[in-house]
C-alpha positions as CSV (number, residue, x, y, z in Angstrom):
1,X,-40.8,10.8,-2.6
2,X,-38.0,12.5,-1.3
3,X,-35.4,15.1,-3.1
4,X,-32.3,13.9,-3.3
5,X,-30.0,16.8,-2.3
6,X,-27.6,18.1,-4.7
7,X,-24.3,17.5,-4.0
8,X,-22.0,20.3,-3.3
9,X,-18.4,21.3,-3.6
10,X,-18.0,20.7,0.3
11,X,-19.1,16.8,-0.2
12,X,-16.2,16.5,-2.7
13,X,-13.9,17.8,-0.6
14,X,-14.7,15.1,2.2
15,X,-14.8,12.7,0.0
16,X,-11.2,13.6,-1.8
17,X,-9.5,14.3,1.9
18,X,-8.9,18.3,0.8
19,X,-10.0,21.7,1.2
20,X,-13.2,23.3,-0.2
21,X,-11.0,25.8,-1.9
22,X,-8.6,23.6,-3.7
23,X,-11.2,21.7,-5.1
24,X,-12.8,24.9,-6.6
25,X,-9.3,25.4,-7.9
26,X,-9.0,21.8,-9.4
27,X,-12.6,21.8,-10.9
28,X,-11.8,25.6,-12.8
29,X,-9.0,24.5,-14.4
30,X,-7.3,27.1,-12.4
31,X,-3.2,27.2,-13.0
32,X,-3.2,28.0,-9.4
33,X,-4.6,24.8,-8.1
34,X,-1.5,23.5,-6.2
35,X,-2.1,19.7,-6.6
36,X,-0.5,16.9,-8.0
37,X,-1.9,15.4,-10.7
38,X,-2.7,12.5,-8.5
39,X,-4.5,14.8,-6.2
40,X,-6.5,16.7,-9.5
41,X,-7.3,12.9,-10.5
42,X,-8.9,12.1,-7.2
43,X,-10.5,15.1,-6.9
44,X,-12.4,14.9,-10.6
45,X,-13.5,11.3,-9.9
46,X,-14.8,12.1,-6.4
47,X,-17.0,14.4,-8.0
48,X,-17.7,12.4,-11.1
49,X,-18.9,9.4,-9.1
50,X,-21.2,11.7,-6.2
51,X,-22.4,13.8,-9.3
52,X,-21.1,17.4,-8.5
53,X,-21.4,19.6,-11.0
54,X,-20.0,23.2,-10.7
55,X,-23.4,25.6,-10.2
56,X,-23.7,25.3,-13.9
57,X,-26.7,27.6,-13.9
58,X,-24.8,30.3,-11.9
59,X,-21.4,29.6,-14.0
60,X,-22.9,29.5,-17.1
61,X,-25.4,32.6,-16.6
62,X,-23.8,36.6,-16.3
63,X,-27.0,37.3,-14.4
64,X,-26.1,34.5,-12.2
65,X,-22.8,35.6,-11.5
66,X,-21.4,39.4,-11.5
67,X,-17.8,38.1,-11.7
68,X,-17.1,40.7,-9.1
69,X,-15.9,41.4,-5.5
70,X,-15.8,43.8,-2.9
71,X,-13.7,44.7,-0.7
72,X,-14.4,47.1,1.9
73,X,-11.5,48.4,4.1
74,X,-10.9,51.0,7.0
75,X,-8.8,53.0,5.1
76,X,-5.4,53.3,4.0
77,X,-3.6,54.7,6.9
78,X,-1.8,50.8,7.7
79,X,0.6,49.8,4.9
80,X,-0.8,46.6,5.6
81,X,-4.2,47.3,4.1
82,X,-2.5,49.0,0.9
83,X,-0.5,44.9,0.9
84,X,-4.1,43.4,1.4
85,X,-5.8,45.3,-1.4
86,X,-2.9,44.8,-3.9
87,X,-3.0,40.9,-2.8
88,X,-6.7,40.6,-3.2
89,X,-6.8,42.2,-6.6
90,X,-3.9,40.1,-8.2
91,X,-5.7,36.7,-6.9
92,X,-9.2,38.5,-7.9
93,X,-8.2,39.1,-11.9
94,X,-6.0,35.6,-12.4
95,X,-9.5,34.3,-11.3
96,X,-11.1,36.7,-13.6
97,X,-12.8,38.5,-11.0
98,X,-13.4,42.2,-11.1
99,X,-13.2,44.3,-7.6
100,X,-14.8,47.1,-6.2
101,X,-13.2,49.0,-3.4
102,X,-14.6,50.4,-0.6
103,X,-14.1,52.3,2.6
104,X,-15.4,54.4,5.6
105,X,-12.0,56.0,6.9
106,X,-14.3,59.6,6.9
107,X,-17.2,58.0,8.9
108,X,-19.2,56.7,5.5
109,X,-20.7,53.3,7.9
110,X,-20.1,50.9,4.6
111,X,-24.1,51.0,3.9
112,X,-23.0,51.1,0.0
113,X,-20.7,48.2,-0.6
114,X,-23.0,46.1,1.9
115,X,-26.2,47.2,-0.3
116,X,-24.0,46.4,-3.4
117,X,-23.8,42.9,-1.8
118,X,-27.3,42.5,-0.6
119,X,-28.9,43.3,-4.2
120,X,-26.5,41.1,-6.1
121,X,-23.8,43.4,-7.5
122,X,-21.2,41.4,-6.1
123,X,-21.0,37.9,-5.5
124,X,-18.9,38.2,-2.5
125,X,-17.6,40.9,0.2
126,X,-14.3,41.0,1.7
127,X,-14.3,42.8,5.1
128,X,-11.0,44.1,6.0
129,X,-11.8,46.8,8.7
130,X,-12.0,46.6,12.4
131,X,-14.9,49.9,12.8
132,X,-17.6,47.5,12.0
133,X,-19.5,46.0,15.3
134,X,-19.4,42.0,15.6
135,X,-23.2,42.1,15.8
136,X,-23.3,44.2,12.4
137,X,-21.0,41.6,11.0
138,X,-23.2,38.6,12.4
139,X,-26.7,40.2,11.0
140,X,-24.6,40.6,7.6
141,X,-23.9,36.8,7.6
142,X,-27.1,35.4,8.8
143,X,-28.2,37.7,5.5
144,X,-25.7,36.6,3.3
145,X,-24.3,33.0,4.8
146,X,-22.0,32.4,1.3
147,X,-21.0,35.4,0.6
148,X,-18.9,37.2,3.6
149,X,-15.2,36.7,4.5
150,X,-13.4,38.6,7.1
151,X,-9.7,39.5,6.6
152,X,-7.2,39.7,9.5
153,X,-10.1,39.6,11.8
154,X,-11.9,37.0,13.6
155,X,-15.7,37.1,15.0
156,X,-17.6,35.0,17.3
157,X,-20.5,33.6,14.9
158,X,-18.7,34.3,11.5
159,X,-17.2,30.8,10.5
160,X,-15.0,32.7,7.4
161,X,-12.1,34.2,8.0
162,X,-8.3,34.5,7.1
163,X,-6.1,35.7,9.6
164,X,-2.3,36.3,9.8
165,X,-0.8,34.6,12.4
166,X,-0.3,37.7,14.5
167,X,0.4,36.1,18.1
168,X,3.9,34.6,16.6
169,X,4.7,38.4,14.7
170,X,4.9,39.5,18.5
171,X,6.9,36.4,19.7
172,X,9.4,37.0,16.9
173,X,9.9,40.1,18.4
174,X,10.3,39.4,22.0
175,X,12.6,36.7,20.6
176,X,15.2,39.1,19.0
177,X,14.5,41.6,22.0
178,X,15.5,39.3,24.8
179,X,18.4,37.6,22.6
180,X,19.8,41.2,23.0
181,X,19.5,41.0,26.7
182,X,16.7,42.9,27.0
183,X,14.9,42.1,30.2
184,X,12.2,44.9,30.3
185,X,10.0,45.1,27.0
186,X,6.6,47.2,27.1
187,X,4.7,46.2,24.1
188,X,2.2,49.1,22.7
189,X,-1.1,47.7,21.4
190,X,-4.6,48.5,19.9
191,X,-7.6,48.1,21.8
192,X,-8.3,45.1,23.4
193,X,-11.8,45.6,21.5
194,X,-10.0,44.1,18.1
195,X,-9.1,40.6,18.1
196,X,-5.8,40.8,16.1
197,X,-4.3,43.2,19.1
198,X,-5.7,40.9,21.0
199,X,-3.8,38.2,19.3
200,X,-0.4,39.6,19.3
201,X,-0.7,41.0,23.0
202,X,-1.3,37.1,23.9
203,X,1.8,35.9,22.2
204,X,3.8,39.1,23.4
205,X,3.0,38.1,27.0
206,X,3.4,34.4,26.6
207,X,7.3,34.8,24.6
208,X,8.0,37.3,27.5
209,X,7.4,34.3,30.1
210,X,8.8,31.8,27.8
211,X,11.8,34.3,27.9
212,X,12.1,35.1,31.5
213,X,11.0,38.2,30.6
214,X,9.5,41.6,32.6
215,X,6.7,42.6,30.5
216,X,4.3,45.3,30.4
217,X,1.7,46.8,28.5
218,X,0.1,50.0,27.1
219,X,-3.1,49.5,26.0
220,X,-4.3,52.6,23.1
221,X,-7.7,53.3,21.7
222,X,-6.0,53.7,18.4
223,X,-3.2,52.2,16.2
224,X,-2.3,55.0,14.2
225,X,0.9,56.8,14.5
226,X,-0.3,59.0,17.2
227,X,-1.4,56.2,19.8
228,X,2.4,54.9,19.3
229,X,3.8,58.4,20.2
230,X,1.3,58.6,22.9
231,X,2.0,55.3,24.2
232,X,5.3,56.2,24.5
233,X,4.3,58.7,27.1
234,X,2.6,56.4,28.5
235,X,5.4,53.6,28.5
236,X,7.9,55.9,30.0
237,X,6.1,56.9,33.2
238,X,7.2,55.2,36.1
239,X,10.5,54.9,38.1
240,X,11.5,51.7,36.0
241,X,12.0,52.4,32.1
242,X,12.0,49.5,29.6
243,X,14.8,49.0,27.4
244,X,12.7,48.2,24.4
245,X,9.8,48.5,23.0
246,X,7.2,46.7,21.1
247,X,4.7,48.7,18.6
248,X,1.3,47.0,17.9
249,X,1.3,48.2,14.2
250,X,3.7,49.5,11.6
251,X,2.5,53.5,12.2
252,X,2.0,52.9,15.6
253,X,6.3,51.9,15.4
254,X,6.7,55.3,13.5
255,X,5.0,57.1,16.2
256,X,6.7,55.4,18.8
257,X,10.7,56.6,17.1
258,X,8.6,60.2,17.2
259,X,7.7,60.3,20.3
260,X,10.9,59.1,21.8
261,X,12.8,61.4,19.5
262,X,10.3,63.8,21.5
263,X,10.9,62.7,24.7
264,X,14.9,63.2,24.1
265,X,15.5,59.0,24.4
266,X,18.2,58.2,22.2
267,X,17.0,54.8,19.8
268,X,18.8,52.4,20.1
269,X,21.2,53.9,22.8
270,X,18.8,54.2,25.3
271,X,15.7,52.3,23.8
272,X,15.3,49.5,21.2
273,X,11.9,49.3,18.9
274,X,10.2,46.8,16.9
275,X,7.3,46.9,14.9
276,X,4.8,44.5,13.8
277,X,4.4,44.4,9.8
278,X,6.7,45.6,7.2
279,X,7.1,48.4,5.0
280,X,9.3,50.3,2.7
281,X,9.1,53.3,4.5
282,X,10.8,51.5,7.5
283,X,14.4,52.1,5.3
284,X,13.7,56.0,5.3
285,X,13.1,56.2,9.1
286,X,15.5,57.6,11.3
287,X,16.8,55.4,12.7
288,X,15.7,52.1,10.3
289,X,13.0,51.1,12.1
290,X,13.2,46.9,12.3
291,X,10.0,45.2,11.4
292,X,8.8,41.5,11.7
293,X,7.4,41.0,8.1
294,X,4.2,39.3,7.9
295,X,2.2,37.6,4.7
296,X,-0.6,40.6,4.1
297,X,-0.7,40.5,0.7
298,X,-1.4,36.1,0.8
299,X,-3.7,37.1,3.4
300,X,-5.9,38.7,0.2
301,X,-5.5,36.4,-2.1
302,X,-6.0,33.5,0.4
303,X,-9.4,35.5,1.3
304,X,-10.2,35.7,-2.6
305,X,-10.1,32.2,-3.0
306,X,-12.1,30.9,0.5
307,X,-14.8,34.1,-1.0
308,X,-14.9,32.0,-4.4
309,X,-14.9,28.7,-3.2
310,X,-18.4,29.9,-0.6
311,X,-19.8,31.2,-4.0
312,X,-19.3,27.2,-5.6
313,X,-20.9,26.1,-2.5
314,X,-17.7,25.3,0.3
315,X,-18.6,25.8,4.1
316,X,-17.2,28.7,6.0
317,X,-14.2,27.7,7.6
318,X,-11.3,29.7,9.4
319,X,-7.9,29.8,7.9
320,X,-4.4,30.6,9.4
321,X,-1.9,31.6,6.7
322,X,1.0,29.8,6.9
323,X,3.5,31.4,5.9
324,X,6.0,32.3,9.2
325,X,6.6,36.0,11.1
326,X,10.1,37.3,9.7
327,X,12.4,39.4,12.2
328,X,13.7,42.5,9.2
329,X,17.0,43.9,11.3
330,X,17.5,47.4,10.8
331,X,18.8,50.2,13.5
332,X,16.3,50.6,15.7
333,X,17.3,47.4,17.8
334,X,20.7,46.8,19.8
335,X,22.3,44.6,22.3
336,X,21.3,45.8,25.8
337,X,25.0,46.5,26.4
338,X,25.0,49.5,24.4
339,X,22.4,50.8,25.8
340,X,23.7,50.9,29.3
């Protein structure tokens, strides 16, 4: 006779017409759920009448469950991973998860928080760094199918993932750029290696033609604050300057105003400059350095919950967050007029 196989969270969600993870939201009881109590209803009797029961065994069992994530990160020279940590660990305790941190900014290859993962200390691992190789990442998965979720990075063969959506942070900025009259824009990016640089060089270069727009590009190895003040040098060469320019990251946009502050160009007399992400610090700069603000810290908590929701049993899927780019005006940026 054949075994019947036991449904899982994913079948509800097909047969409710809703994600995996708000399901997993719905069946918890979580506050958080987001639905209508239509929606709840549907969902509780889709599961009622396939017979899904929430991994009783693993819910009901400490040695099932370690109630515990990691996270494992590059470091902390972005802002943006400081946003993602403090987003993941919110959504991590309302879901009364605990979190271990992790990272190999001094060249530790994250053997640890994998091996923490691998043996069962954690249910699932949040991978927030771009130093790991794809096919490290891939081995990890084919290990681990349920358990791995990258963050603001995409890789071929690795179905979970939460990304920002990075190519419109760059279209923002050529937006406000050329609505200044700016006609030459050089955008400074990451290596071509990472897919977010990737990204937001793609919707740089596609706003630039939407715009009418000369555009150019500095590709760095980097995308710390000194690949921005060495793509600066970089930008600059040439008989034909750019009146603005476009930083891949926030501390790359910090070493960009150094290294035109270096190079004696006035900003934003001579040169305007825009970064990608947000942060405090941008107010202290001189001069204010404008941003365009993007969602980091949903990006954790929107990784917690797809982590969770593989842990009840959900397929891997990819998710966008939603929430839109947002141009932050400051002083780096003026009309081209006043820079002639």
């Amino acid at each position: 006779m054949e075994r019947r196989r036991r449904p899982t969270l994913a079948d509800v969600a097909r047969m409710a017409g809703v994600d995996a993870s708000l399901v997993s939201r719905v069946l918890r009881n979580d506050p958080r759920g987001f639905a209508s109590a239509e929606t709840a209803e549907r969902i509780r009797a889709a599961a009622g009448e396939i017979g899904y029961r929430a991994n009783a065994a693993a819910r009901g069992l400490r040695s099932a469950r370690t109630m515990t994530l990691g996270l494992l990160l590059p470091g902390f020279s972005s802002p943006v991973y400081a946003s993602i940590a403090h987003g993941v660990e919110e959504r991590a305790g309302e879901q009364g998860y605990g979190l271990v941190l992790g990272t190999h900014a001094a060249g530790d290859p994250h053997e640890t928080i994998t091996g923490m993962l691998m043996h069962g200390r954690v249910d699932g691992l949040l991978v927030s760094s771009g130093r790991i190789e794809d096919r490290a990442l891939r081995r990890l998965v084919e290990q681990a199918p349920q358990s791995v979720v990258l963050v603001n990075r995409q890789v071929r063969g690795v179905a979970a993932s939460v990304v920002l959506r990075d190519a419109d942070a760059s279209a923002v900025a050529v937006a406000h750029l050329a609505e200044l009259g700016h006609r030459r824009i050089c955008g400074i990016f990451g290596p071509r290696s990472l897919d977010t640089m990737v990204r937001r060089r793609r919707g740089f270069l596609a706003e630039a033609t939407r715009r009418g727009v000369e555009a150019s590009v500095v590709e760095m190895a980097e995308r710390d604050h000194r690949a921005g003040a060495d793509g600066v040098v970089q930008a600059l060469k040439g008989g034909t300057r750019p009146t603005a320019l476009v930083a891949g990251t926030f501390p790359m946009g910090v070493g960009v105003l150094a290294g035109l502050h270096e190079a004696g160009v006035d900003v934003p007399g001579r040169i305007s400059v825009v970064a990608l992400h947000d942060d405090g610090l941008a107010d202290y700069l001189v001069p204010r350095l404008t941003t365009v603000a993007m969602a980091a810290e949903r990006l954790g908590a929107e990784a917690v919950d797809l982590a969770i929701a593989l842990v009840d049993g959900a397929d891997p899927r990819r998710v966008v967050v939603p929430d839109p780019p947002r141009l932050v005006r400051r002083e780096s940026t003026a009309s081209l007029i006043s820079n002639d």
